[in-house]
C-alpha positions in Angstrom: 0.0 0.0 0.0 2.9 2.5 0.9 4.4 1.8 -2.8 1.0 2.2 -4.4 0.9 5.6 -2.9 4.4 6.8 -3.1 3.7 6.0 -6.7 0.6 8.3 -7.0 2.8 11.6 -5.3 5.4 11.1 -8.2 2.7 10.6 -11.0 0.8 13.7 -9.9 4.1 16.1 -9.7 5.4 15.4 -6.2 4.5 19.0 -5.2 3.8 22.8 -7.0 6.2 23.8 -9.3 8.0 20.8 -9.7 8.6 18.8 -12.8 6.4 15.3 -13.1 8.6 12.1 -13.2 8.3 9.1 -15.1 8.2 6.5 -12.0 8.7 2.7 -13.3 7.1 -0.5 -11.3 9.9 -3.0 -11.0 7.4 -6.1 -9.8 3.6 -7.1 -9.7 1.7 -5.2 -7.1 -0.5 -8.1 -5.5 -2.5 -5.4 -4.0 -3.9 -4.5 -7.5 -5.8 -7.8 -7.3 -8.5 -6.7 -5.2 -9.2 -3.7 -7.8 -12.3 -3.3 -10.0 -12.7 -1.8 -13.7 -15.8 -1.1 -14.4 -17.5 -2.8 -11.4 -15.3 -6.4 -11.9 -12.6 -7.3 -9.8 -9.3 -7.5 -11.9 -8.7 -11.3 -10.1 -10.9 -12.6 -12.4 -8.9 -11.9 -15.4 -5.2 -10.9 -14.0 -2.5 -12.7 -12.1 0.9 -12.4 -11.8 3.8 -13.9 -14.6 4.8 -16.8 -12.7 8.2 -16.6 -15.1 8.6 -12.9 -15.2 8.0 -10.8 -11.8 8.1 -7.6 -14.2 4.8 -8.8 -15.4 1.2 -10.0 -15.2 -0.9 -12.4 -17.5 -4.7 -11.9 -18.6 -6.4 -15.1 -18.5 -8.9 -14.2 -20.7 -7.1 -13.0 -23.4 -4.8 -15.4 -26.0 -0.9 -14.9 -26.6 0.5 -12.7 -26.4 -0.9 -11.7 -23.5 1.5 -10.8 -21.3 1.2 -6.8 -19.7 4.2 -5.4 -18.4 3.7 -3.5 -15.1 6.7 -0.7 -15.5 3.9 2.1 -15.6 2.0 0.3 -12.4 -1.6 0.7 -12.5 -2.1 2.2 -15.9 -0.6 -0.7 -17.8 -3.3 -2.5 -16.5 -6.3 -0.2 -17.1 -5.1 -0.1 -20.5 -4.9 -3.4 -21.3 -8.6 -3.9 -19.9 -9.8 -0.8 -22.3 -8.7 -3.0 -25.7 -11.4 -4.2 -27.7 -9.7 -7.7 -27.9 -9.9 -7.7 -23.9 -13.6 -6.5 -23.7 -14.7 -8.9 -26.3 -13.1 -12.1 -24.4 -14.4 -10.6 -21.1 -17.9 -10.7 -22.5 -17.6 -14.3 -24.2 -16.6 -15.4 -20.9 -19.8 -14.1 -18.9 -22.0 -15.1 -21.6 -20.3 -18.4 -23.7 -20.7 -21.5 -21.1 -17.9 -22.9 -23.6 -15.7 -20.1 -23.0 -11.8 -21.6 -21.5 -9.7 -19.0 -19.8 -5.4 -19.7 -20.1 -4.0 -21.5 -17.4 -1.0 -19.3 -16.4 -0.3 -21.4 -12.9 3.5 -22.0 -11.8 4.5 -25.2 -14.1 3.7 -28.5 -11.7 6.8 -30.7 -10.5 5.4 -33.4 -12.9 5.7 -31.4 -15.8 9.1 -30.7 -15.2 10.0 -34.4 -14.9 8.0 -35.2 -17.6 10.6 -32.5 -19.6 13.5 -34.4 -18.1 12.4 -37.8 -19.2 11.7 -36.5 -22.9 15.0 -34.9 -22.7 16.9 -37.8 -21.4 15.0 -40.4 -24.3 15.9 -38.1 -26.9 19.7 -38.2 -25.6 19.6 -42.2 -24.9 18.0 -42.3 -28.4 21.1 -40.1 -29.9 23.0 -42.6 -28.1 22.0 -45.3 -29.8 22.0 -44.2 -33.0 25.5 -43.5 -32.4 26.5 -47.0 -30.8 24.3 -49.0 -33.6 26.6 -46.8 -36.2 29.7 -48.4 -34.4 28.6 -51.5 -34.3 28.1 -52.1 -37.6 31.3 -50.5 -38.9 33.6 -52.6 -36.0 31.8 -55.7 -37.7 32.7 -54.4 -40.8 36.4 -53.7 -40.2 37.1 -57.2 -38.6 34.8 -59.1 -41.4 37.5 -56.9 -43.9 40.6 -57.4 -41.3 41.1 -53.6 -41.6 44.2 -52.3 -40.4 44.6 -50.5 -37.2 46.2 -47.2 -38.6 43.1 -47.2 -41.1 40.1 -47.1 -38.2 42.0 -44.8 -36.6 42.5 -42.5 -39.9 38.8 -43.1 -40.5 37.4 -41.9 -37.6 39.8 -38.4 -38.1 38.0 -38.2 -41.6 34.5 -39.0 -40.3 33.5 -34.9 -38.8 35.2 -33.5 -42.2 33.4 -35.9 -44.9 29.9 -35.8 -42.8 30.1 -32.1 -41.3 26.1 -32.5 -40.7 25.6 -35.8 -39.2 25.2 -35.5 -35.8 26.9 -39.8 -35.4 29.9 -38.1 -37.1 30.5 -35.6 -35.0 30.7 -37.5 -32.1 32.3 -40.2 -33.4 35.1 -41.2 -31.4 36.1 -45.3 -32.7 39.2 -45.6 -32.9 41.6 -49.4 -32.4 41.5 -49.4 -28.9 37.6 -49.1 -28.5 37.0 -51.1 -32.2 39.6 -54.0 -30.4 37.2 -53.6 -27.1 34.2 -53.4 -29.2 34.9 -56.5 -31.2 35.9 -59.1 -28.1 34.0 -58.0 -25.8 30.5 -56.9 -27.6 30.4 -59.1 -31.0 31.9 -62.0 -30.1 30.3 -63.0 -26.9 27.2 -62.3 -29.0 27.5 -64.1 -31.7 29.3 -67.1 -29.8 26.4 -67.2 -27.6 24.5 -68.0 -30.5 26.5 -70.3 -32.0 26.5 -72.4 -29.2 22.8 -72.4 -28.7 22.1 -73.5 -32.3 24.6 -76.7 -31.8 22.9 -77.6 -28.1 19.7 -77.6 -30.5 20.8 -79.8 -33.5 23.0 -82.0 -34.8 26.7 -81.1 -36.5 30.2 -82.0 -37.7 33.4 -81.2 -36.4 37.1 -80.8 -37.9 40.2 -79.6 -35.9 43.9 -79.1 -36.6 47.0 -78.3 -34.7 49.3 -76.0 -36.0 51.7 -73.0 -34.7 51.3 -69.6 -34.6 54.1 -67.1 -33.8 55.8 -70.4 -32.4 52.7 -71.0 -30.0 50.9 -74.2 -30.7 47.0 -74.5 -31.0 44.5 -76.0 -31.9 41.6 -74.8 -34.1 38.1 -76.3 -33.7 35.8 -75.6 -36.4 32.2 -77.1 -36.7 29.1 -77.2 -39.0 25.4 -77.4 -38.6 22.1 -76.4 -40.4 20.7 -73.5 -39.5 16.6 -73.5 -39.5 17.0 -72.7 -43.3 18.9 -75.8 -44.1 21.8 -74.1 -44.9 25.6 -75.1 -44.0 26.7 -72.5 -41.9 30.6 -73.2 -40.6 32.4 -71.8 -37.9 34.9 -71.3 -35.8 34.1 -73.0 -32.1 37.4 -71.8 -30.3 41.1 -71.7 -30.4 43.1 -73.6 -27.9 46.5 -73.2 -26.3 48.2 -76.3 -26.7 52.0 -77.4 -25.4 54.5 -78.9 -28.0 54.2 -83.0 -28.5 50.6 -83.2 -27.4 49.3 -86.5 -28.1 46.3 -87.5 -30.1 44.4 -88.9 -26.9 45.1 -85.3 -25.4 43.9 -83.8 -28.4 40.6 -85.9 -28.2 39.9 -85.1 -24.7 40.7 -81.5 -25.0 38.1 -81.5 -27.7 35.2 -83.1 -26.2 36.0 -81.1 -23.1 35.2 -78.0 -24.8 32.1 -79.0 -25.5 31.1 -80.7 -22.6 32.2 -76.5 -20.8 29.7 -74.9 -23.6 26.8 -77.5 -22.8 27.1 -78.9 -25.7 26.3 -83.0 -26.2 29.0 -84.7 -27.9 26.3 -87.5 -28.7 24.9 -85.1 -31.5 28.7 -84.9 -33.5 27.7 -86.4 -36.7 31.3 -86.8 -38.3 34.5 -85.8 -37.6 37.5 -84.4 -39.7 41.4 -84.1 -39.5 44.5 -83.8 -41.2 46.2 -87.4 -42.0 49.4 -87.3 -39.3 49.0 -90.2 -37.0 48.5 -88.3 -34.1 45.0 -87.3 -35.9 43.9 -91.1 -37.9 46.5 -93.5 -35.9 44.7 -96.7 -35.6 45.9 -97.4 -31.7 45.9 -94.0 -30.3 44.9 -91.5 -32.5 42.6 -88.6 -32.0 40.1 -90.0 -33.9 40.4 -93.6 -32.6 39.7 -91.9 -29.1 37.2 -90.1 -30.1 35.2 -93.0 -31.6 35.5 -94.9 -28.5 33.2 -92.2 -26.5 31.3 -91.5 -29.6 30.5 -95.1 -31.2 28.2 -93.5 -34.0 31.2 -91.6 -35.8 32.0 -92.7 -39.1 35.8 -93.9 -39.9 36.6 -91.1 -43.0 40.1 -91.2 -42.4 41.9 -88.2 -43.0 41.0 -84.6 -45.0 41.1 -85.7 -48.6 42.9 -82.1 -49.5 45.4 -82.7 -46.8 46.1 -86.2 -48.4 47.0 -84.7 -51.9 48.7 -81.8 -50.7 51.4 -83.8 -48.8 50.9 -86.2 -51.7 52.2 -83.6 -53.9 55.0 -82.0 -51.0 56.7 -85.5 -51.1 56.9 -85.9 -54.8 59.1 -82.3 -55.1 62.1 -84.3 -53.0 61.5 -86.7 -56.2 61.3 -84.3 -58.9 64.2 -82.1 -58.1 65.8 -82.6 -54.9 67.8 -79.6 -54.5 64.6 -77.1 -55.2 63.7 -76.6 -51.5 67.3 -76.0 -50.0 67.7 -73.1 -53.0 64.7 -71.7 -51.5 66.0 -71.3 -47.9 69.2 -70.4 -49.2 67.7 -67.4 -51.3 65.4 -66.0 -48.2 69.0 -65.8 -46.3 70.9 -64.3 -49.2 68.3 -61.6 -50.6 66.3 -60.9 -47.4 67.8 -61.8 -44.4 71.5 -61.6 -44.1 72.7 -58.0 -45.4 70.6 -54.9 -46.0 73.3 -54.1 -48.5 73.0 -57.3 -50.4 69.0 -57.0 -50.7 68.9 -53.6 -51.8 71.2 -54.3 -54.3 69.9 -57.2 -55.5 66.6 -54.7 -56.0 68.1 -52.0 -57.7 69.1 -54.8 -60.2 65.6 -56.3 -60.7 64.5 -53.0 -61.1 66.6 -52.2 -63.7 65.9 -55.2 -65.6 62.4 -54.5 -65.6 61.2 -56.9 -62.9 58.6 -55.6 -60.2 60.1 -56.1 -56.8 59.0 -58.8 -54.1 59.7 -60.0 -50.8 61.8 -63.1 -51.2 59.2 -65.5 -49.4 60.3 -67.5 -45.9 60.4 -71.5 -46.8 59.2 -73.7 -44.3 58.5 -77.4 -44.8 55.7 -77.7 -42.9 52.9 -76.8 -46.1 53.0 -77.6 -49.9 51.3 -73.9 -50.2 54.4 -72.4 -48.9 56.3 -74.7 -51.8 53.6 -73.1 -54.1 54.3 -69.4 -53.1 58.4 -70.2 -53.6 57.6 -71.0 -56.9 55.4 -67.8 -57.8 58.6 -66.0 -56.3 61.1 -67.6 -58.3 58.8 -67.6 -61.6 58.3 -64.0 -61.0 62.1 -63.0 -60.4 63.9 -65.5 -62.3 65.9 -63.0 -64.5 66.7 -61.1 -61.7 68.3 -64.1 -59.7 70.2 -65.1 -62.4 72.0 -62.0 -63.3 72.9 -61.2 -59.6 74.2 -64.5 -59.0 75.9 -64.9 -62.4 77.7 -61.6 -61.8 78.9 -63.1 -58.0 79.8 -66.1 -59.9 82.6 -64.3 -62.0 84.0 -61.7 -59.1 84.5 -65.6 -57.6 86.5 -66.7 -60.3 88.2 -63.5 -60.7 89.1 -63.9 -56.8 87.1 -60.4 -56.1 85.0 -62.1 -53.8 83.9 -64.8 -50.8 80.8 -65.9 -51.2 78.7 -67.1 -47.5 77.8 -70.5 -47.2 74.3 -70.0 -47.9 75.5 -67.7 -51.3 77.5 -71.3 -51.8 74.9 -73.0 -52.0 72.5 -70.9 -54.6 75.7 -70.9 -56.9 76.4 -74.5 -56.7 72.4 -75.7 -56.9 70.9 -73.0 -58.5 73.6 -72.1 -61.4 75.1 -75.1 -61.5 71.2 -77.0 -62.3 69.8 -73.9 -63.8 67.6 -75.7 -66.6 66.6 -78.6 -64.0 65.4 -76.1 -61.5 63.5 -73.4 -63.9 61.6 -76.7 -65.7 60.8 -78.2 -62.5 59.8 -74.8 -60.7 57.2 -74.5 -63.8 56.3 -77.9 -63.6 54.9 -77.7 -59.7 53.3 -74.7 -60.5 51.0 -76.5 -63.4 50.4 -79.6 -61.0 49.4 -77.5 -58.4 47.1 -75.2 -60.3 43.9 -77.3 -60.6 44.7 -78.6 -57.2 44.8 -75.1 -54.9 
């Protein structure tokens, strides 16, 4: 009431002789609410902004209807003298249908209502994004994409897609894609692998070999899916010790099963390579394996297997000297001096030849016999110039040959046309075959 009338002495002059001032309302006067205009009390139509305390609302009238109450009282008599005002003022004494605007404080349920739409929206953002990075990690292991790639990639992703809100935030690189891929995809999709062969029948094939000079063993398997279609897969890789025996093998196979719930009873057939710790009569992996599971079929050994070492014997036939020219070259040209393989290089290139990496032999696969031969086909010229040039700084006494030089010089030069026809000649067998 005292601001109401302090108000009033400054908006009729303050005194005689002095100049009027302009005196502005900071905040709602609550006192104004027991007012009439016109004989109705301004309550039924005004209240205070509940957002804004330099204002007041008219519930009658629609937005914008906010008043502001800088010039006190006579904002409001103004707003009630509009036409638009008076017209909804009428309506609502006369039209029963007539709704005035709710202007009351927003409810605590609204505002966690607002906080839940907010918080789906972000979840749902969220999502998008992980779904996005889901699919590209199984893309990237399906491709066996390099490391340095993913993590080029996602550096790319903001600049290619500047208005896609999953590029902006996307933040995959190896580490994560690694994390991503072990610990998301394959539990997943292992999971469900071993739920479809608890539910049906399948076949099983396993193989030891070494990795990095780590033995394991590799246990694949195969089972119709509910389309009756052949899906293979890998069941699991095992660390093994060196000289594991077959029987070990056996049991270390049906006990991963056995850990995965998985009834042995339901292996249709199994399949190995043809060493005798896989298909020896007495002790072999398959023998034991028949014993606990009596309805196995006796296949023998992997028919490709069979033919490969078939054909891996018959090079010590057709040219003995072919696989110790191999090892002897990976020593000379890649391993031994840097000096020596780059010069080796510079002559291939100058002869015309696209450089390769002189391949590692191992006798452990006829494929690595088969990639020796594509490396020797390819760089045959080559080979021969470098080591027919060595050849005459020996006999001129410019030069000591190594032991390893000796022996390409010796079995390579001295059976040149022996080892070029037989190279060819493994490579034509072994087309049609791998």
């Amino acid at each position: 009431l005292l601001q109401e009338i302090i108000i009033s002495i400054f908006a009729m002059g303050g005194g005689v002789g002095k100049k009027k001032r302009v005196v502005k309302v900071a905040s709602f006067i609550p006192s104004w609410l027991d007012k009439a205009i016109d004989g109705c009390k301004v309550s039924v139509w005004l209240k205070p902004d509940p957002e804004n305390k330099g204002k007041a609302v008219c519930t009658l009238c629609p937005a914008p209807n906010s008043i502001s109450v800088n010039e006190g009282w006579k904002a409001i008599n103004q707003h009630s003298d509009t036409k638009k005002h008076q017209d909804n003022l009428k309506a609502s004494q006369t039209n029963p249908e007539f709704r005035q605007v709710d202007h009351s404080a927003p409810k605590i349920t609204d505002g966690l209502k607002k906080m839940h739409d907010l918080s789906k929206q972000q979840n749902a953002k969220k999502e998008a994004v992980l779904v996005s990075q889901v699919h590209y990690t199984a893309a990237m292991m399906y491709h066996g994409a390099g490391r340095l790639a993913v993590d080029c990639q996602a550096e790319l992703m903001p600049h290619l897609f500047p208005d896609s809100m999953v590029a902006k935030v996307y933040d995959i690189r190896r580490t994560k894609l690694w994390y991503l891929a072990t610990h998301g995809l394959y539990p997943y999709f292992h999971d469900k692998l071993v739920k479809n062969l608890q539910d049906r029948p399948y076949s099983l094939n396993f193989d030891e070999s070494t990795v990095n000079g780590e033995s394991q063993l590799d246990i694949n398997v195969s089972y119709l899916t509910t389309e009756l279609l052949v899906e293979k897969r890998c069941l699991t890789t095992v660390a093994l010790q060196g000289g594991t025996t077959g029987k070990e093998l056996a049991l270390q196979v049906i006990n991963e099963l056995k850990s995965r719930n998985i009834d042995p009873l339901k292996m249709m057939a199994v399949s190995t390579d043809g060493c005798s710790a896989m298909i020896g009569v007495l002790n072999g992996a398959q023998k034991v394996m028949r014993d606990i599971i009596p309805t196995l079929p006796v296949w023998g050994g992997c028919a490709d297997h069979d033919l490969a070492n078939l054909i891996k014997s018959s090079v010590a036939k057709l040219c003995p000297n072919l696989t110790s020219i191999f090892s002897a070259l990976h020593g000379c040209l890649n391993k031994h001096s840097m000096h020596k393989k780059r010069k080796f290089e510079g002559m291939s290139e100058w002869i015309g030849i696209e450089i390769r990496k002189v391949p590692k032999f191992l006798s452990v696969r006829f494929r690595v016999i088969e990639a020796c031969c594509k490396w020797l086909a390819s760089q045959d010229r080559g080979v021969y110039k470098y080591f027919s040039e060595m050849k005459q700084e020996l006999m001129a006494g410019q030069y000591e040959p190594s032991d390893t030089e000796m022996i390409v010089l010796e079995k390579y030069l001295g059976s040149y046309l022996e080892v070029k026809l037989s190279n060819l000649f493994i490579l034509d067998v072994c087309n049609p075959v791998m």
